[in-house]
C-alpha positions as CSV (number, residue, x, y, z in Angstrom):
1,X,0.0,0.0,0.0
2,X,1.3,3.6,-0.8
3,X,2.2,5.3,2.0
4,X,-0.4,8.7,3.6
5,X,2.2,10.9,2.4
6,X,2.4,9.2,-1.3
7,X,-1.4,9.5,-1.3
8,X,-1.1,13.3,0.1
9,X,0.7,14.1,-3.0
10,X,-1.3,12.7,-5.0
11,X,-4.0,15.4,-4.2
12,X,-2.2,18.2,-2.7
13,X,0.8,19.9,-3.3
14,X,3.2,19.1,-0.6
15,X,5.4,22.2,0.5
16,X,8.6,21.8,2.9
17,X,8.5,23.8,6.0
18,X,12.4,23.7,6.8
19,X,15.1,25.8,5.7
20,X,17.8,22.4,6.4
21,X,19.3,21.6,2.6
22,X,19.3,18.1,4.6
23,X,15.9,17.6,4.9
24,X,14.7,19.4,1.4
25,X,16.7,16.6,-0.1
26,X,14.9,13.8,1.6
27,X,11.7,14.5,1.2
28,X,11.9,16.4,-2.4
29,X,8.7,18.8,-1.9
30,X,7.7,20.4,-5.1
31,X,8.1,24.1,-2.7
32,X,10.1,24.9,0.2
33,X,9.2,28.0,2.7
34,X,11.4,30.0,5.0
35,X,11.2,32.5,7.3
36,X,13.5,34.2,10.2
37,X,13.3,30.7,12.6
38,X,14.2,28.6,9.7
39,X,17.0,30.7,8.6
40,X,18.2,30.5,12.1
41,X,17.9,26.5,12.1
42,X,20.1,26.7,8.6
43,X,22.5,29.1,10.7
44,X,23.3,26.6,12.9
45,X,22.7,23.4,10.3
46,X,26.7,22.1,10.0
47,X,25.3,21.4,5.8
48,X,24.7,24.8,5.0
49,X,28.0,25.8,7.2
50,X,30.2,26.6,3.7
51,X,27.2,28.8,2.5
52,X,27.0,31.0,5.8
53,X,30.9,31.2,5.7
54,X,30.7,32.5,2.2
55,X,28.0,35.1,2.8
56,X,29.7,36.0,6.3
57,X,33.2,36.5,4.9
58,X,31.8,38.8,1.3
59,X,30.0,40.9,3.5
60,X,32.7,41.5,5.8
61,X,35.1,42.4,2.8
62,X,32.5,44.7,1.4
63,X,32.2,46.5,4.5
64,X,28.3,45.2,4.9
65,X,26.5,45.9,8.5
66,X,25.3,42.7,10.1
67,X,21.7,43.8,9.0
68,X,22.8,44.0,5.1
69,X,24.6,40.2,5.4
70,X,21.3,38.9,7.2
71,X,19.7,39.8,4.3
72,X,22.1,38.7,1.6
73,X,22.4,35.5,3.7
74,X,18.4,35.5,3.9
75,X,18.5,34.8,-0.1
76,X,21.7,32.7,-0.4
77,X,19.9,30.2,1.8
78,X,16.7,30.3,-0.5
79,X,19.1,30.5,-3.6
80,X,19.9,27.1,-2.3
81,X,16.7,25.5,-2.0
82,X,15.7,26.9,-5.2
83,X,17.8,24.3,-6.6
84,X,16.6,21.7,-5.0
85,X,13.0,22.1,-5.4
86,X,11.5,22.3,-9.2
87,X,9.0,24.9,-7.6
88,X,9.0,27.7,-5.2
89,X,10.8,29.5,-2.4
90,X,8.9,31.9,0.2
91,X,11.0,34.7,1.5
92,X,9.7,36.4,4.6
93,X,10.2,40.5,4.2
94,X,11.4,41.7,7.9
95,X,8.6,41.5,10.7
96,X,9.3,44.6,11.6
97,X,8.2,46.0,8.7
98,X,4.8,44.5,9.2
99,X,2.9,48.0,9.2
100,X,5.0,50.0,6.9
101,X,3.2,49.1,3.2
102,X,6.3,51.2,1.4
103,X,9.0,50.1,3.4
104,X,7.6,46.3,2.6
105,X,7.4,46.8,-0.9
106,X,10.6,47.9,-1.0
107,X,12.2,45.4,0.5
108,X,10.5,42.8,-1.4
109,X,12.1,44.6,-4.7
110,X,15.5,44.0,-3.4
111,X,14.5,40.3,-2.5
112,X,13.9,39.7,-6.1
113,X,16.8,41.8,-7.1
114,X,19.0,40.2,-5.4
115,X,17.7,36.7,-6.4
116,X,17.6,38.1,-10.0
117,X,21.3,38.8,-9.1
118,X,22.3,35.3,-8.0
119,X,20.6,34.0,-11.9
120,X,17.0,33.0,-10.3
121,X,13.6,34.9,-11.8
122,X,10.7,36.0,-9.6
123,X,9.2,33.3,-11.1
124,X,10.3,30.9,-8.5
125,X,10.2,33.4,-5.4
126,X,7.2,33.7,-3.3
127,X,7.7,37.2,-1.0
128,X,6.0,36.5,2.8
129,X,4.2,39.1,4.2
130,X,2.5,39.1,7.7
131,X,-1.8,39.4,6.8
132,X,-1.6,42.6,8.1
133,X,-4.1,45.5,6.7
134,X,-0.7,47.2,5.7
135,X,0.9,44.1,4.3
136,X,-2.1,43.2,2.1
137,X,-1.6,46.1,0.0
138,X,1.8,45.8,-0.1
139,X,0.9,42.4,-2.0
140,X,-1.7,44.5,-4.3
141,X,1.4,46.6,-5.3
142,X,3.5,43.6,-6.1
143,X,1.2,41.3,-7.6
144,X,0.3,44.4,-9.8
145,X,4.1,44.5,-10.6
146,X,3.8,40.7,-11.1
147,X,5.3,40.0,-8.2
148,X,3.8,36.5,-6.1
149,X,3.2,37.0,-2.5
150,X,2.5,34.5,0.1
151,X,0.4,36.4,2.6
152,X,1.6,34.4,6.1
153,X,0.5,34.6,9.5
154,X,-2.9,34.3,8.8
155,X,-5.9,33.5,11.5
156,X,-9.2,34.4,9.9
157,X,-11.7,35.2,7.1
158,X,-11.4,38.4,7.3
159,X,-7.9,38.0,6.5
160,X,-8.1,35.5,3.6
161,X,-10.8,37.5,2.0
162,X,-8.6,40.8,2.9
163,X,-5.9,38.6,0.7
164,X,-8.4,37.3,-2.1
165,X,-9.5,40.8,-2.9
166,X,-6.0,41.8,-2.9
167,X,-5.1,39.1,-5.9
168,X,-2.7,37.5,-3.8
169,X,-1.2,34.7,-5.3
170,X,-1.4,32.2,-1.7
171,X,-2.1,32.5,1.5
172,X,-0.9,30.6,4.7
173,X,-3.5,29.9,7.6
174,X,-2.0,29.0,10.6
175,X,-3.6,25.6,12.0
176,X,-1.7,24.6,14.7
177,X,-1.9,27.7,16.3
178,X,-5.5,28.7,16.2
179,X,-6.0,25.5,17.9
180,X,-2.9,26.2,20.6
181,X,-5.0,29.6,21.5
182,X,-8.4,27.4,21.7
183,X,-7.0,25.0,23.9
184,X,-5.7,27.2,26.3
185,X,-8.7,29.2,25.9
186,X,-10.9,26.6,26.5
187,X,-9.0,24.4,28.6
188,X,-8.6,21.5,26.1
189,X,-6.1,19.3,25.9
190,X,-7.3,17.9,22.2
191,X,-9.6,18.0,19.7
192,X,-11.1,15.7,17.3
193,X,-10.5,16.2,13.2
194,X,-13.7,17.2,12.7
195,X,-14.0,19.8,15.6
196,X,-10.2,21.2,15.6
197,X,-10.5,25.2,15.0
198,X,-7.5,25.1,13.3
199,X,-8.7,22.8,10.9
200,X,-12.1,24.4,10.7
201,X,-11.0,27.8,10.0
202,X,-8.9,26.3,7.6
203,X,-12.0,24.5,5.8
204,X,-14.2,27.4,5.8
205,X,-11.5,29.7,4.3
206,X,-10.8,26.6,0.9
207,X,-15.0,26.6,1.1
208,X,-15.0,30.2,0.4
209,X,-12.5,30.6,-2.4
210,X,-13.7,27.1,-4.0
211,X,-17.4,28.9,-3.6
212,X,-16.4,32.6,-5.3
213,X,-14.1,31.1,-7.8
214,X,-10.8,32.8,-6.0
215,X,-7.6,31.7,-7.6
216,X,-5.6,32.8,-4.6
217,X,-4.1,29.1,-3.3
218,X,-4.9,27.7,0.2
219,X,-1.7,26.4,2.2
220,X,-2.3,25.0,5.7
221,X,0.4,25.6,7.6
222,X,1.4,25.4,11.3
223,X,0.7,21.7,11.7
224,X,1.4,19.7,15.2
225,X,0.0,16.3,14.4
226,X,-0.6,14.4,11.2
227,X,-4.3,13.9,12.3
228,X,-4.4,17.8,11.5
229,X,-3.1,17.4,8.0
230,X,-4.9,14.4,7.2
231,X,-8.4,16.7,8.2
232,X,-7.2,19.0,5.7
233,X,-6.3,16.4,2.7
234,X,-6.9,17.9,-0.9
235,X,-6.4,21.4,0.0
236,X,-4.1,23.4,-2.8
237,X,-1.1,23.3,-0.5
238,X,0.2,22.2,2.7
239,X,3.7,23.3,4.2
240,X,4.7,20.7,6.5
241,X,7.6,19.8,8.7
242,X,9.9,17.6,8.7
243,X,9.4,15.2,11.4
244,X,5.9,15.1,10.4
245,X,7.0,14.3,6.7
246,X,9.0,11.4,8.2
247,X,5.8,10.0,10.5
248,X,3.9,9.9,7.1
249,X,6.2,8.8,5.1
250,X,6.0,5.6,7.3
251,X,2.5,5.4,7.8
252,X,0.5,2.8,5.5
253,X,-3.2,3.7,5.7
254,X,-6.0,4.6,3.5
255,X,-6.1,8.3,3.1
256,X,-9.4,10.1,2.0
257,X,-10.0,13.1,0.1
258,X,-11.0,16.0,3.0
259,X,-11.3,18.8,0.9
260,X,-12.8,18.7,-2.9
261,X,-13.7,22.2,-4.7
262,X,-16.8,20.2,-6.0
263,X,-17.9,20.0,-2.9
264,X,-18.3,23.9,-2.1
265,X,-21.4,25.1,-0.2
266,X,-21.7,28.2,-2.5
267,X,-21.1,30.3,0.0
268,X,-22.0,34.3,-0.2
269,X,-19.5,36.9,-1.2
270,X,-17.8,39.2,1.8
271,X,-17.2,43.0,1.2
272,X,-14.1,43.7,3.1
273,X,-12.7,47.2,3.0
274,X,-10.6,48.7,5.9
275,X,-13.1,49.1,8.1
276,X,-14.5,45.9,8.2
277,X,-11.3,44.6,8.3
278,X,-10.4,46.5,11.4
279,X,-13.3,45.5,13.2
280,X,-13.4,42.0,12.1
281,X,-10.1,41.4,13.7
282,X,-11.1,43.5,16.7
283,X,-13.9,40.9,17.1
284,X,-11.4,38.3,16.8
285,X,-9.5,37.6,20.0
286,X,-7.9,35.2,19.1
287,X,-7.1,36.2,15.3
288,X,-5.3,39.5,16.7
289,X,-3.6,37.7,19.6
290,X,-2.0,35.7,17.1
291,X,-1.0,37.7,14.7
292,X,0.5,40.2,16.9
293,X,2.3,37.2,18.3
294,X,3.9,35.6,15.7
295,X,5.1,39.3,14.3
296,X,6.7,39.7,17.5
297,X,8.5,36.0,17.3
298,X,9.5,36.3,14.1
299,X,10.8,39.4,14.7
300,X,12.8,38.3,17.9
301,X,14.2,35.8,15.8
302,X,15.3,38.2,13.1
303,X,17.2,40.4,15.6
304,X,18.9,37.3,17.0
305,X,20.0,36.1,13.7
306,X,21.8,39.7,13.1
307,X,23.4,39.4,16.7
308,X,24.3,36.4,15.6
309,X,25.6,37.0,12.6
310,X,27.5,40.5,13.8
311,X,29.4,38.2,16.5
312,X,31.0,35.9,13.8
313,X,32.2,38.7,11.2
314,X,34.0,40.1,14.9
């Protein structure tokens, strides 16, 4: 019998979420995704130790700031998996830019410069920006410019209609931790498939796009058990880590189709401008607790990787 993660593949496109060269060539995902915590993890990955060493040592001779090498390391390392992978590579734009449209803009134009520089096309970058009001239309602006975003971070309808209206090429719902801030909330210690909020908000978002004919692409993300990933079977994309990967990847089982665009409830249309926006996520506790979290970890890790960066160039 194929294995769940054979039969996963067969109806969703299965996405890496690792920055380790190691474990991009072991499980060959058609995409791979990054952002600052991976880029960390490759930091301290002994394989991508002649990579950091390069980047480290040009930007010293070039008289670079830590910040500068960070980011020139940032796109070496998804340089790297672009050759490993025949699709995509998400680069995150810096967390602390999360509320600045302009300033995220231009710093996803010199993400795809400097890929452009290093001989790969835009073609196989995805830029990640937090599904902030501000970072939304910083993905109108680049989509317009033909740029693909992958709008990250990403707790709620609001937010994914926010995205769809914006013509954003894919979004990433966050399953695992919806369900963390439920738990805690409610004082869980699981839920079933079919009663999981992560999973849930993740179905109603792919029921809504499949039901209004959006193109944007659903990608679960955030998983913390395989039971999670198996609810969400036959969704456009899921990003997926590597020790789940593995667990799958061993697992013999009958795997059915969760998720089917023919099976869409025909679900009404949303009008989501600013306003609506603002107060849908107002209403949302645990949508704006989240997001305001994960800006703040991400950026945490960004700033580490700088100090840690700045310590080996002396």
């Amino acid at each position: 019998m194929a294995t769940v993660l054979d039969q996963l593949r067969e109806m969703t496109v299965v996405v890496a979420d690792t920055g380790e060269v190691a474990a991009v060539k072991t499980y060959q995902p058609v995409d791979c995704t990054t952002n600052p915590s991976l880029v960390l993890g490759a930091l301290q990955d002994p394989a991508s130790e002649a990579l950091v060493s390069r980047e480290i040592e040009a930007g010293r001779k070039a008289g670079r700031s830590a910040q500068q090498v960070c980011d020139a390391l940032t796109v070496a390392v998804g340089a790297e998996l672009a050759a490993l992978v025949p699709g995509r590579v998400s680069t995150e734009v810096d967390a602390c830019l999360s509320f600045d449209t302009d300033a995220t803009v231009a710093r996803a134009r010199a993400i795809i410069a400097d890929y452009a520089a290093r001989g790969i096309d835009k073609s196989r970058i995805l830029i990640k920006i937090a599904a902030t009001w501000e970072g939304i239309r910083a993905a109108e602006i680049l989509q317009g410019e033909g740029v693909d975003c992958n709008l990250t971070l990403l707790f709620s309808l609001a937010q994914a209609v926010a995205c769809a209206d914006a013509k954003a090429f894919l979004i990433s719902p966050f399953v695992g931790r919806i369900t963390d801030w439920y738990k805690k909330a409610e004082g869980k210690d699981s839920y079933g498939p079919n009663e999981d909020p992560g999973v849930l908000s993740v179905k109603g978002i792919y029921d809504y796009y499949k039901s209004n004919g959006i193109d944007t692409v659903v990608m679960g993300a955030s998983f913390r058990s395989t039971d999670q990933i198996k609810a969400l079977a036959g969704c456009d994309r899921l990003t997926i880590a590597p020790k789940l990967l593995e667990e799958m990847g061993r697992e013999e089982a009958v795997l059915p189709r969760a998720l089917s665009e023919k099976t869409a409830s025909a679900a009404a249309p949303i009008t989501m401008d600013e306003r609506a926006f603002r107060w849908a996520m107002n209403a949302d506790a645990m949508a704006t607790e989240k997001l305001a979290e994960g800006i703040r970890n991400f950026d945490a890790d960004h700033q580490k990787l700088i100090k840690m960066i700045a310590a080996r160039m002396g």
